[in-house]
Every structure is written in structure tokens, then in C-alpha cells.
N, C-alpha and C positions, 0 to 999 in steps of 0.2 A: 504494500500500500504506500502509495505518495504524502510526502508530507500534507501538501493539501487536501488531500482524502481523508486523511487522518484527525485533521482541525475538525472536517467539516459532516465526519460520519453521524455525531449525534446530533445534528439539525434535527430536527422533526418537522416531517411535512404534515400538514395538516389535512385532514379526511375535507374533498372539493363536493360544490352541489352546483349541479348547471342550474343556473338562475335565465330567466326568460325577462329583459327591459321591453317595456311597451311602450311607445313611441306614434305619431302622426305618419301613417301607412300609404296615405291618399298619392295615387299616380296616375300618369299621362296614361289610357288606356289604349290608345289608339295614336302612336307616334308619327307615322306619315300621314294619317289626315289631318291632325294639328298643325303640326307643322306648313301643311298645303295650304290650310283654311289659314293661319298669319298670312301669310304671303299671298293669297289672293286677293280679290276685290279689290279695294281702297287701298291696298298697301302700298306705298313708292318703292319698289323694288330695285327700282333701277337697269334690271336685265334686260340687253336687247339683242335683238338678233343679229349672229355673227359676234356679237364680242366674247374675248377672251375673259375670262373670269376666274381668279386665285381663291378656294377655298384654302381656309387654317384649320390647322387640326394638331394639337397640343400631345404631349407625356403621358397626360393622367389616365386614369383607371377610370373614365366613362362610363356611365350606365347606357346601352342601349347605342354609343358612338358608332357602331359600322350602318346603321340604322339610319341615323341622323345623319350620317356623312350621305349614302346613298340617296337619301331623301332630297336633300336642296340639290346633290347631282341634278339629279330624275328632275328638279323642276328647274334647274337652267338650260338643261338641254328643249324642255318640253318651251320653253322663252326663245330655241332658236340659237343660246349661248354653247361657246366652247368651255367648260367649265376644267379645271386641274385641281389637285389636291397638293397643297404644300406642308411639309411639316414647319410648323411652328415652335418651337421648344427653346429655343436659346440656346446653351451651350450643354444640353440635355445628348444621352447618349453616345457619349465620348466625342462629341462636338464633332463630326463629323458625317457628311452624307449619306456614306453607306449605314453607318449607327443609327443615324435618325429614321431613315426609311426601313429598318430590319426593329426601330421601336414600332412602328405604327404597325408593323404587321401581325407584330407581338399582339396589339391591341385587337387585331380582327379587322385593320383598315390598312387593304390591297385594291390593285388597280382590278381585280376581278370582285370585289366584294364591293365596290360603289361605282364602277362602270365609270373609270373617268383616268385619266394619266397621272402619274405621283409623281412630281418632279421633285429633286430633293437637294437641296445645292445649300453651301454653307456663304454663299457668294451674298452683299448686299450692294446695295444704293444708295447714296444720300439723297435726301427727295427735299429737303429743308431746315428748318432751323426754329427749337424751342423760342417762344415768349422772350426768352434769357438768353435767347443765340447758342445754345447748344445744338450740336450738328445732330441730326436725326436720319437716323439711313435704317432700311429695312429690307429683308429679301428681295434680291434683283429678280428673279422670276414676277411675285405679286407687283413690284414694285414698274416693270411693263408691264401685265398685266390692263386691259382695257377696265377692269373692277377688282373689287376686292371684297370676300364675304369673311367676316370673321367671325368662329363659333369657337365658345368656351362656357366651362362649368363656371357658375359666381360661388366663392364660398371664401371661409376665415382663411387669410392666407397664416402662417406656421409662425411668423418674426415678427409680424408689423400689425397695428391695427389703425386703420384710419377710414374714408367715405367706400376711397376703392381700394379693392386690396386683391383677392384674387378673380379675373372677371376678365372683361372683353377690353376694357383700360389696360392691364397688364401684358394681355396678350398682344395686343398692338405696341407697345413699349418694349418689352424682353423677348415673348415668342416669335415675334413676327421679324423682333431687331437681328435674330440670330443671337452667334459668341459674341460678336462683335460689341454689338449696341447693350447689349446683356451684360457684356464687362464696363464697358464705360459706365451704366448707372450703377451695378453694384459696385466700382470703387469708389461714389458717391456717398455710401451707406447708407445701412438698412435705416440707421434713425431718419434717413430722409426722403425714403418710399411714401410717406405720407403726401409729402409734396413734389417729388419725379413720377410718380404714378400717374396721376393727372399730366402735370409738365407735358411730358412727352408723347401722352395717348392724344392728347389734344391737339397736338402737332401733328401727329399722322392720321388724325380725321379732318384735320385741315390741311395735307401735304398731298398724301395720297386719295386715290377714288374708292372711299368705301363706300359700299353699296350702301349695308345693313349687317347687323350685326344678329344670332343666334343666341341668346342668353339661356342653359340650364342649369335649371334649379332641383336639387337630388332630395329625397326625403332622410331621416335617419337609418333605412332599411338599404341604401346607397341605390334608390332606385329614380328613374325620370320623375318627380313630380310638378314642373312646371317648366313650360317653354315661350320663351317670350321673343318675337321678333322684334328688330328695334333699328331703327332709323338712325343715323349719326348723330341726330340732332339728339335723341330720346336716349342714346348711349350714355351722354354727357348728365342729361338728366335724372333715369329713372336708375341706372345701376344701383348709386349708393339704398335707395329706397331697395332693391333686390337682394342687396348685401345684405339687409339688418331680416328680410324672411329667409333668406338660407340661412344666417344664424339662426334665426328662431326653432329651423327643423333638424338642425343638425342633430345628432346624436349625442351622448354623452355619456360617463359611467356615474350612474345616478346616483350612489351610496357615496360617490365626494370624497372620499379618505381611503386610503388602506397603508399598509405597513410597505407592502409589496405588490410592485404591479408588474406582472410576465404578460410578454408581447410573443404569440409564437413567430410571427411574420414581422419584418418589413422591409420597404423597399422605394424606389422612385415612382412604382405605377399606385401606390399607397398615398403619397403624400411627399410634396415638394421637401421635406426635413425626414423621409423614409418613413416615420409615424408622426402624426397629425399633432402636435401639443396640447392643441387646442379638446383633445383627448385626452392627453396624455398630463397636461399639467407643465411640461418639460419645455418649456420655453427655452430660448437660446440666448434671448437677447433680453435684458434688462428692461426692454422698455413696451414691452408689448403688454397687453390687456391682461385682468385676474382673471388665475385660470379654474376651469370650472371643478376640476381636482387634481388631486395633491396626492403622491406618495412618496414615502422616504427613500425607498429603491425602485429604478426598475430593469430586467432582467427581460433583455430579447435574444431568443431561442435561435433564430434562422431570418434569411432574404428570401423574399419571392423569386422563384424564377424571373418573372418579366423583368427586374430592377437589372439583369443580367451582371450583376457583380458589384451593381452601385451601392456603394456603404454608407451616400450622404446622412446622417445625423443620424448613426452611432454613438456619436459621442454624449448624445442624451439619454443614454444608458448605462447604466453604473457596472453592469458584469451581460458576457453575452456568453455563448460556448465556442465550442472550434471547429463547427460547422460555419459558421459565419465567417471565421477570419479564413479557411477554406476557400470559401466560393468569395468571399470579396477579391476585389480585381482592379487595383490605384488606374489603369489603365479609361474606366470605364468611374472611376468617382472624381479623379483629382483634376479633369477640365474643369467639372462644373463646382469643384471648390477655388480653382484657381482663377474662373469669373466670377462667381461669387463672393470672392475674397475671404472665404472660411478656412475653416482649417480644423480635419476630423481627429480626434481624440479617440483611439481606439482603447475602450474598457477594460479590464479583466478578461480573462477569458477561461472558462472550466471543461475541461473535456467532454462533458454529454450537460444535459436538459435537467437533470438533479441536482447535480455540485453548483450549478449555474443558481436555482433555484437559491439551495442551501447557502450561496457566498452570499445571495442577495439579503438575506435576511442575516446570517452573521454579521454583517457589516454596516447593518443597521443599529442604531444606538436608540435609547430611549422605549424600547417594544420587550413584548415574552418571547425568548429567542424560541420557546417549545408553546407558544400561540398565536402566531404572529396572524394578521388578516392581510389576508390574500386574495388579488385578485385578477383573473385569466384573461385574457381574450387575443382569439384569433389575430388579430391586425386591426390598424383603427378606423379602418370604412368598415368592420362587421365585428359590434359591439351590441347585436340584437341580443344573440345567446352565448350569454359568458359564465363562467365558474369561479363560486369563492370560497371561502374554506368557510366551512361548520362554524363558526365563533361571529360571522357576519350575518347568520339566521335570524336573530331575536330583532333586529333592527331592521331587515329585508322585510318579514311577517309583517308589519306595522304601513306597508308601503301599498296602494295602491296602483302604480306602474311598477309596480316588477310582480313575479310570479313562479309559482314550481315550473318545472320545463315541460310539462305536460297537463298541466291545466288550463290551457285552451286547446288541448288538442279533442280531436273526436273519442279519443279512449280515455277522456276524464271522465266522465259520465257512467260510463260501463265499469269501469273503478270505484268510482262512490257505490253504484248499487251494489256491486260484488263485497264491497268490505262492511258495509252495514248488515246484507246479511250474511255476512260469518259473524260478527259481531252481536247480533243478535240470537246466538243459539250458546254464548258463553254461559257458564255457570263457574258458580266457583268450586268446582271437583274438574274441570280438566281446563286445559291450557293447548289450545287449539293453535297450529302454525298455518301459513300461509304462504303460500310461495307467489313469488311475484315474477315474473318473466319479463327482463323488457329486452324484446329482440329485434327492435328499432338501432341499438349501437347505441342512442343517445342516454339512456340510464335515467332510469326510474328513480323519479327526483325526491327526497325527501320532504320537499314544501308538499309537493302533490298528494302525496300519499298522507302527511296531517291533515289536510283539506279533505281529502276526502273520506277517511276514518272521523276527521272532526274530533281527534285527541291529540292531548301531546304525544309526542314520540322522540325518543332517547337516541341515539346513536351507541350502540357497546360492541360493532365485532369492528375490529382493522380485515386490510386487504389481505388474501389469501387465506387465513386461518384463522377460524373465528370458533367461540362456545360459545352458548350462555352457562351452560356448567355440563361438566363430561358427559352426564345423564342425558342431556338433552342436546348433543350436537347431532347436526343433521346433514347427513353427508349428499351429495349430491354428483353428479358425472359434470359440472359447468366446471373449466378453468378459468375464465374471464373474473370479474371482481365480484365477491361475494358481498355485502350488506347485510346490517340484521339492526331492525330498530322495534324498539320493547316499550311494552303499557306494560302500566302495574298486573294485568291480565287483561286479554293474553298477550301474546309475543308475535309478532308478525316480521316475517323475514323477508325481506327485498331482496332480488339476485340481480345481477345482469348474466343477460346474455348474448348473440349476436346473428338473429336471424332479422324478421322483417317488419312482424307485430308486436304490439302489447297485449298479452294475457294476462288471465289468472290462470292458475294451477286449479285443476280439477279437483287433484289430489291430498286434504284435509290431514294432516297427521296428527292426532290426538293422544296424549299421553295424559292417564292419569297419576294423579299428584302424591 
């Protein structure tokens, strides 16, 4: 054993319970007639027949994006226009052509998936000059171009909070600038994104021909919920009012505090800082908005494949494993830190997903090294269904958005009836078990199963080997993780297991006392 194995073997991990956040679900149901019907009628479109036309198309992780891209394709051709797809990202994907066109395909956006040519060049133009005489240049493709459509997600940008922050403003400033005009404003600094943000998007709705702009707005479930088409004029105008409802729907980890927070994912196609802070708490910069929670450590597991090696903002993480420093790849992070003018601080690092786990909580000061509160989740665009340890219950219970992980599902109901009556045939001469099968993989939740018993319930066996006392252990053929949570009478036991449904056990085992 390592010495670090050795510090960190009596951690105690604490017994997890997937918890279900409930959140504002409402979505674009029908994406190309929405889309169609903005752009119709009354709308100044600007497309006319014969002309060349630059669509933008960004890094991020889009809901529904080969969709949307396809879509305003399909309606500039149907105007008669030549339409093109350009990536827009800035010094994103190792700052280079082939990188940036081998990102969008990553994303589901190829010239056979939206019917239009991708041209991808790191090349720009100067097309004019800031309020302030800063020189403004942007992709030489859009920048000939006969128009210019520009589409992007509005949401909290990661460093900076001010009117515009991440939106169809920024995209026209940094994505559209290329490295180029991307390095010029971030060696400006981020404390003054608040006012180059504007600066220079205002400059390239006054330099260049944009059409109209694509505004999507995503709900907390990381899905379409709103699309707004917008005129240059209404760019300038309506964003910041768009920015303060994507805040409004964003997601968040609603319990606000824990000791410990593990990220198994992240990466570039997650969020411009690899996980979103604005989630995460983990700001970078001093000067950005209070965040909506807070923990003492956090502890990221692994990169997305699509981030293809990018480690930007790791260093917002206090310990990761050696999976990460693995697949990270300075070839494909240190452009976009060296436009950016960051500079990534690589964490701790523990040989697997445990010790990672374990150094995060050793290393925390002020908490019960053997209770600490914890909390999981996937990456921070999918924070619907996450896990926390056992000791975050009594305070979850009390909350109306959140919930067991199977208590809206179709087989809560068929649980409640099944446990009332086995419960109603108790006496006090036997002690009735229950088996519980969850063969869904997602594990029959402990909130669920008090809700629908409608008692409290104990937690007493750990993982793999469990009694209530030798007389009564109950053996079974499942390997996967066993469970057993107990009333004063009887005792009902939770399993998992790993087929497709949720059941009960037919099979009643009764021992008398």
C-alpha cells in the first residue's frame, strides 16, 4: 500500500441516495415550426435571393443545435439564399480549422446533417473600429459574406456578471472574432467584459451585415425552452431582459451547502470554465456574482469525451484522479488559456474515483471526517438526478422540489399499494421481510420507499454484507448492492438489482419471533 493509501484508507464514504431536483420543464415542442413561424410574416429577415449568407455556430453543448442549424439552413435556401455554416468559437478547439470543424461534428453539426457547406478558417477581417477606436475584425468568410445570421445559447457566463454576458453580444465579439479578436479582448480583462461585451458587439452590428440574430433559451433539464428571433436592433435591446429569464430557469443544487461536491464529468462542450460555477459555486474570479452554492471541496472524476482533452478550469477543483491528467492534452487547453490569458492549476490527483473522493474530504477542515455531506452529480448541465449521502435526508424531506428518485415515477403508486398491504397483515408475533427489486439500475430510493410505507425508516446494512442479527440474515443470488432499512416492526429490505423494472417480490418471508 502507498503512502497515500494509507493516510486515506479510513475515510469513510458515506451510504448515497439518488435524490430527484424538480425544476421548470416547459419546452419548445415543435422546433422547426417555431423557428419558421419567427421568421415568417412580418419578420425583417433580410434574406434575399442569391445572396451568400454566414450562419454561426458556437463550442457549447446545445440542446437540439443540428436541428436549429438545419432549420434556418432549410429557410434560406427556401428565400433563394446560399447559406454556409461557420464555426464561431474563438480560440476554442486548439485554435485551429481542422479542430474547430472536427468540434462541431463532435456536436452533431456536419455538412450532411444541415444541408449547407462548413467552411472553417481561422482567417479574419477588420471590418471597423469600437466607439473607443478599437480595431474590430471578424471571420473573413462571414465577414464577405452578403449577410450574416448569428445563433447562440443566452445564459450566466462562468467569470463575469453584467446586462450581456453569454449570448448573441458575445458571440459577435469573441466567436465570431476568432483567436485573434478573442485574444485582444481577453488581454483587456475579464473585470472588463462588462463593458467590451457591448463595446464591440455593437461595433459588429454596426460594421458588419447582420441579418438577425437566433436567441436560445434552455430550461434547467438542459432542454430548448425558448427561441426568440431578433433583429439587430432588438439584439441590443431585448438580450439583457433574456439574460435575467435564463437565469431565472437555470438549474441549480438546491440544498446550497455540502462539505463535498464530486463532478463525475467535465469539459469544454459543458461549460466555457469545463463546469459551470455558476453551479458549482467555484468562481475564478473575484469579482463575479454570489454564488448560489458553496462547498468546501470539490472533487472531478473525469473529461467528457467531446472537451477532446481540454482541461480548461480544473483548477476549480481541489483533487481530481488520473484519469483526467490521462486524457488531458496542453495541446488542445493551452490556446484557449493562452487567449484567454488564464492559467490552469492542475489539482491533486488520486489514482481511481475513491482516494479522489477520500483526499476531498480529508482535506477539508472544519466537517466529521467519518460524516461529511456529500454531494454527486453527473456534470453541471444534468443536475436533474443527483446523489447525496444519508446525513442530507432530514433536510431534503422538509423540501418540496426535490424528491425520492422514484416518486414520480409510474411505479410509485404500485409501491405504496404493495407496502400498505404487507403492512397491514403485521402482528406482533412475526416480523414479515420484503424484498424490493429495483431492476431499472437507478436504485430504489430510500425517500421513496418512507413515502410510501409513510414511516420512518432506519438505514443498518452497509454495501455487500449486511445482518440484522445472524438469525435473520437473508441471503439472496443478487451481487449488485444490497440495502436493508428497518421499522421498529417489521423490517423491510431494499435490494438492487439490474434488469428493467421495478417490482415487489412475491415472495413474503416470515419468521416467527
Amino acid at each position: 500500500m502507498s503512502a497515500i493509501s494509507d493516510i486515506l484508507k479510513d475515510i469513510r464514504l458515506p451510504r448515497m441516495v439518488r435524490v430527484h431536483q424538480q425544476f421548470d420543464s416547459q419546452v419548445v415542442e415543435d422546433i422547426p415550426g417555431e423557428i419558421t413561424r419567427q421568421l415568417s410574416g412580418d419578420f425583417p429577415h433580410g434574406i434575399k435571393a442569391g445572396m451568400s449568407v454566414a450562419i454561426t455556430c458556437g463550442s457549447r453543448g446545445i440542446a437540439n443545435l443540428s436541428t436549429i442549424m438545419r432549420t434556418v439552413v432549410d429557410f434560406c435556401i427556401r428565400q433563394g439564399a446560399h447559406p454556409f455554416i461557420i464555426p464561431a468559437m474563438g480560440s476554442h478547439a486548439g485554435a485551429t480549422a481542422e479542430g474547430q470543424q472536427g468540434m462541431l461534428a463532435a456536436l452533431g453539426v456536419t455538412e450532411e446533417s444541415c444541408g449547407c457547406p462548413i467552411i472553417s478558417s481561422m482567417e479574419t477581417k477588420v471590418i471597423g473600429q469600437t466607439a473607443e477606436g478599437h480595431v474590430v475584425q471578424i471571420d473573413r468568410h462571414a465577414a464577405e459574406a452578403d449577410g450574416i445570421i448569428v445563433i447562440n445559447r443566452i445564459k450566466p457566463h462562468p467569470v463575469f456578471v453584467a446586462p450581456y454576458e453569454s449570448g448573441l453580444m458575445k458571440m459577435m465579439t469573441i466567436g465570431l472574432g476568432k483567436q485573434k479578436q478573442a485574444e485582444v479582448v481577453h488581454q483587456m480583462g475579464f473585470e472588463n467584459f462588462h463593458h467590451l461585451i457591448p463595446l464591440f458587439g455593437n461595433a459588429v452590428l454596426d460594421h458588419a451585415n447582420i441579418l438577425f440574430g437566433l436567441a436560445i433559451i434552455e430550461n434547467a433539464y438542459d432542454q430548448t425552452n425558448r427561441l426568440v428571433a431578433l433583429t439587430p436592433e432588438c439584439i441590443r435591446q431585448e438580450e439583457p431582459s433574456l439574460l435575467l429569464d435564463a437565469k431565472a430557469k437555470m438549474p441549480r443544487l438546491l440544498p446550497g451547502y455540502a462539505d463535498i461536491l464530486v463532478v463525475d464529468k467535465m469539459g469544454k462542450d459543458i461549460s466555457g470554465d469545463g463546469m459551470d460555477p455558476n453551479i458549482t459555486g467555484r468562481f475564478c474570479q473575484y469579482y463575479t456574482g454570489k454564488p448560489n452554492f458553496t462547498a468546501k471541496r470539490v472533487a472531478v472524476l473525469d473529461l467528457t469525451e467531446a472537451t477532446h482533452g481540454n482541461f480548461i478550469g480544473i483548477e476549480a477543483a481541489d483533487v481530481t484522479t488520473r484519469r483526467v491528467i490521462d486524457k488531458a492534452d496542453p495541446e488542445q487547453t493551452y490556446p484557449n488559456s493562452l487567449t484567454s490569458c488564464g492559467n490552469q492549476h492542475m489539482p491533486m490527483y488520486m489514482k481511481n474515483d475513491r482516494e479522489a473522493i477520500q483526499c476531498a474530504i480529508k482535506i477539508s477542515t472544519g466537517i466529521d471526517l467519518n460524516d461529511a455531506r456529500i454531494i454527486r452529480i453527473p456534470d453541471t448541465l444534468h443536475v436533474t438526478d443527483i446523489m447525496v449521502s444519508e446525513n442530507m435526508l432530514p433536510e431534503i424531506l422538509q423540501r418540496n422540489d426535490m424528491a425520492g428518485f422514484f416518486r414520480t415515477s409510474k411505479y410509485y403508486s404500485v409501491l405504496q399499494v404493495h407496502l400498505r398491504r404487507i403492512l397491514s397483515i403485521i402482528t406482533s408475533v412475526i416480523q414479515p421481510r420484503l424484498m424490493l427489486e429495483d431492476r431499472a439500475g437507478g436504485g430504489v430510493d430510500l425517500v421513496a420507499v418512507r413515502h410510501a410505507a409513510g414511516l420512518e425508516l432506519d438505514l443498518v446494512a452497509q454495501e455487500g454484507s449486511f445482518c440484522i442479527s445472524k438469525s435473520s440474515l437473508l441471503l439472496c443470488g443478487f451481487t449488485k448492492r444490497r440495502l436493508c432499512y428497518r421499522l421498529p416492526s417489521p423490517v423491510i429490505r431494499v435490494m438492487h438489482g439490474k434488469d428493467d423494472l421495478l417490482h415487489l417480490e412475491s415472495k413474503i418471508l416470515i419468521r416467527t419471533r
